[in-house]
C-alpha positions as CSV (number, residue, x, y, z in Angstrom):
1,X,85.8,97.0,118.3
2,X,87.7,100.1,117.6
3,X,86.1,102.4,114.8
4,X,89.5,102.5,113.2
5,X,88.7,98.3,112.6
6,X,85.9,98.2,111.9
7,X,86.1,101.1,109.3
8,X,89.2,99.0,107.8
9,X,87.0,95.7,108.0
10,X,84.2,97.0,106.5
11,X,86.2,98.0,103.4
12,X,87.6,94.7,103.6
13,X,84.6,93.2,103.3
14,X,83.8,95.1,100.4
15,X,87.0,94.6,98.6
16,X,87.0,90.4,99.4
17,X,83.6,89.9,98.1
18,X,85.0,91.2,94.6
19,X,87.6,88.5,94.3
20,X,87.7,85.6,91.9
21,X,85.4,82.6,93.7
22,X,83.2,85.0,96.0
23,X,79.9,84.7,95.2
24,X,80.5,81.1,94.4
25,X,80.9,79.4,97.0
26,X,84.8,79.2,96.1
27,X,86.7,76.3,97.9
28,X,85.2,72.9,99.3
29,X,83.0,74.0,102.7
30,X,84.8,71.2,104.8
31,X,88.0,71.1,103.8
32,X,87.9,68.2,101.4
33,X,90.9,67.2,99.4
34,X,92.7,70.3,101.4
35,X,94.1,69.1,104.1
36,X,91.3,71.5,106.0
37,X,88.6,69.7,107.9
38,X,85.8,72.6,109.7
39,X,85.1,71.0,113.1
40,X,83.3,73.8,113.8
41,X,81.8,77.9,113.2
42,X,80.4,80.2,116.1
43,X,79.6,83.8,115.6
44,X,81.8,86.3,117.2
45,X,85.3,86.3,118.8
46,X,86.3,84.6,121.6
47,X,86.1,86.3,125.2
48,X,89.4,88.0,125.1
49,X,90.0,88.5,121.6
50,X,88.0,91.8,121.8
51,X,91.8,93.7,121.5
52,X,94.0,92.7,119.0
53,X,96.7,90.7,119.8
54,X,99.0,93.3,117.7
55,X,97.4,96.1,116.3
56,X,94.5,95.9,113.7
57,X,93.9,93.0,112.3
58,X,91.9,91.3,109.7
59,X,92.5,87.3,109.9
60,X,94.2,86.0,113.0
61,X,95.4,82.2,112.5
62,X,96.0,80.6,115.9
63,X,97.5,77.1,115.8
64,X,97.5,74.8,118.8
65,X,100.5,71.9,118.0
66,X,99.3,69.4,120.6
67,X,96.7,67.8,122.5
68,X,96.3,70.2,125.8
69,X,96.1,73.4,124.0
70,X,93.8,71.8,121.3
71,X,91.5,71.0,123.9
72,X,91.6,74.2,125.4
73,X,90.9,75.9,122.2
74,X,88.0,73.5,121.6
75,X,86.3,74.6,124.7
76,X,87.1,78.4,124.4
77,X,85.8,78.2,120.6
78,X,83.2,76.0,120.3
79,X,79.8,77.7,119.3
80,X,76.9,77.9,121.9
81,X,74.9,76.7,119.2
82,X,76.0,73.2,119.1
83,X,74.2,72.1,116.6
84,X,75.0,69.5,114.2
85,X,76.1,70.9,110.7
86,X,77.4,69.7,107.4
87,X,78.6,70.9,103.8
88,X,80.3,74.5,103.5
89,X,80.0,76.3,107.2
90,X,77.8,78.4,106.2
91,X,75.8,78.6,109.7
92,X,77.4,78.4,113.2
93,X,77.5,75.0,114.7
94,X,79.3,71.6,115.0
95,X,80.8,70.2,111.6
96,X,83.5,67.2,113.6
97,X,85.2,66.8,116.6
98,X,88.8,67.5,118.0
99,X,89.1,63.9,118.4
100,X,89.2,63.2,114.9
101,X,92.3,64.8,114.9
102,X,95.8,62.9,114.4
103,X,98.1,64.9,116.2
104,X,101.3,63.3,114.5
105,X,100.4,64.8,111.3
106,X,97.6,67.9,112.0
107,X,97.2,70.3,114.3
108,X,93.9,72.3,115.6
109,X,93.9,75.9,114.1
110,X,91.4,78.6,115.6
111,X,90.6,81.2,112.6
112,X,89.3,84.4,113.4
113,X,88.1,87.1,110.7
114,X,84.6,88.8,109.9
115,X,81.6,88.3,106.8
116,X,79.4,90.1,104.9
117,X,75.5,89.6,107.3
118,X,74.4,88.4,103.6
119,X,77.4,86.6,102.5
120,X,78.4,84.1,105.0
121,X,82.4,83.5,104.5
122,X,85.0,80.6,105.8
123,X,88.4,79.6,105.7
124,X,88.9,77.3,102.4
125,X,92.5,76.7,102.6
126,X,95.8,77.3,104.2
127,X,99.2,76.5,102.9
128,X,103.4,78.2,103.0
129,X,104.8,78.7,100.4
130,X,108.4,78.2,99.2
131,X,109.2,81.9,100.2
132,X,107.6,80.4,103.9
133,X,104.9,83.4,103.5
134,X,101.3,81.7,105.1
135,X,98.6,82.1,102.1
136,X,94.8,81.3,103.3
137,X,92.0,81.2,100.7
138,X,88.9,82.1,102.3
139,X,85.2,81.2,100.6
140,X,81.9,82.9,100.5
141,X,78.9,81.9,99.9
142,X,76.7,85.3,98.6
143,X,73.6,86.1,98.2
144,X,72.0,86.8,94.4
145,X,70.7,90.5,95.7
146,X,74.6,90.8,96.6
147,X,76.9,91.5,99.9
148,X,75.8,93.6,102.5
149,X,78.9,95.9,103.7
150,X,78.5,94.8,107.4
151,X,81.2,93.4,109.2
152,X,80.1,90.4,111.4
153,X,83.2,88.9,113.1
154,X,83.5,85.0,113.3
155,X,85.6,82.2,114.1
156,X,86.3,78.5,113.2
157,X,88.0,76.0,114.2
158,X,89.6,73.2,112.3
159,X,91.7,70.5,111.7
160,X,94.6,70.8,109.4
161,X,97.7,69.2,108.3
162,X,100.8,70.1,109.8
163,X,102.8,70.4,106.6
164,X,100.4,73.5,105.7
165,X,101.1,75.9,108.8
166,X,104.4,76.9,109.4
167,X,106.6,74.8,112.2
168,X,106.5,76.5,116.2
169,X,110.0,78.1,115.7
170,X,108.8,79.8,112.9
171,X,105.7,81.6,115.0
172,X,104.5,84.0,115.2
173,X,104.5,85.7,111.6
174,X,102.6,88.1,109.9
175,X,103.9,87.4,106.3
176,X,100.4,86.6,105.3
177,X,98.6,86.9,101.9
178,X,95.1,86.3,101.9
179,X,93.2,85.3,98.6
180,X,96.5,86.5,97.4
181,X,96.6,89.8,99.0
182,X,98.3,91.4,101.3
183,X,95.6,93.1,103.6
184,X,95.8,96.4,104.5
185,X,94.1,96.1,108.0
186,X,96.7,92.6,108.5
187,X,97.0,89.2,108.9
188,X,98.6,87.6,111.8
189,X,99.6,83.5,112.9
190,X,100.7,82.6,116.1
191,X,100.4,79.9,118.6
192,X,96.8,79.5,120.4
193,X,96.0,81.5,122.7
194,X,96.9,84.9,120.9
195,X,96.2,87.7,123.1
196,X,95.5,86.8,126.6
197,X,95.1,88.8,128.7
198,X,94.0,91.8,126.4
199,X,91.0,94.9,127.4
200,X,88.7,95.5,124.8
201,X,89.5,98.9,123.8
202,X,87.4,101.5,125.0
């Protein structure tokens, strides 16, 4: 990780775990009622993902539309630690599987960000809005002695409804509020896989 990203994550970290709902677990762990199921959490980024796709960045939403590419994104994302979870993904392991999904009305999104050590974090939400800017609602669940200022990056992947990420023609897009904000460090979406090919920066 570049010093200039982690210095900018760190902050982040900071700032996110002031927001309304942190510290309380905001937003249903799995998804329920969201149109957001967690299939699964790993610690880390993926091989590959060492180098920002564009720049820094702070949330990366990659979205895999059909079956192949799901699958790939399964295998490239799926935690070491396979095992079986439930509840808020708190903890790295498996919380579903890709073929619960109904490709005619969801798609597989890969979400890539960072947490607190003490205050485990998740994505909670996902939706466009009429203005077709992407707003994700992240959760955290903190500790009572409070939130570390480490930055542990992290990655999920999940099932979600295709009428909450925006269409393929509309990719990739970085008009992106997160927990209503636009963050300073970025947010990006774009089809799975999102930087290929990329050096971590030395």
């Amino acid at each position: 990780m570049r010093p200039r990203r982690a210095a900018a994550a760190t902050a982040l970290v900071i700032a996110l775990s002031a927001l309304p709902g942190c510290g309380t677990g905001a937003g249903p762990g799995t998804g329920a009622g969201t149109g957001v199921r967690v299939l699964a959490k790993a610690d880390g980024w993926r091989p590959g993902l060492l180098e920002a796709p564009d720049g820094d960045w702070y949330v990366l939403v990659e979205i895999a539309f059909d079956e192949e590419t799901a699958a790939r994104a399964w295998r490239e994302n799926r935690p070491a630690d396979e095992v079986p979870r439930s509840g808020s993904p708190i903890h790295p392991g498996i919380y579903g599987e890709p073929t619960d999904i109904d490709f005619t009305t969801e798609v597989l999104v890969v979400f890539s960000s960072g947490q607190s050590g003490t205050c485990p974090g998740w994505l909670a939400g996902i939706d466009v809005d009429g203005s077709g800017a992407v707003q994700v609602t992240t959760g955290t669940f903190a500790a009572s002695r409070g939130c570390t200022d480490d930055y542990r990056p992290y990655r999920m992947v999940l099932a979600v409804g295709r009428d909450l990420v925006p269409a393929e023609h509309d990719l990739p897009t970085d008009d992106v509020l997160v927990d209503g904000r636009v963050l300073d460090a970025g947010s990006l979406v774009r089809q799975y896989p999102s930087g290929d090919g990329k050096r971590p920066a030395q």
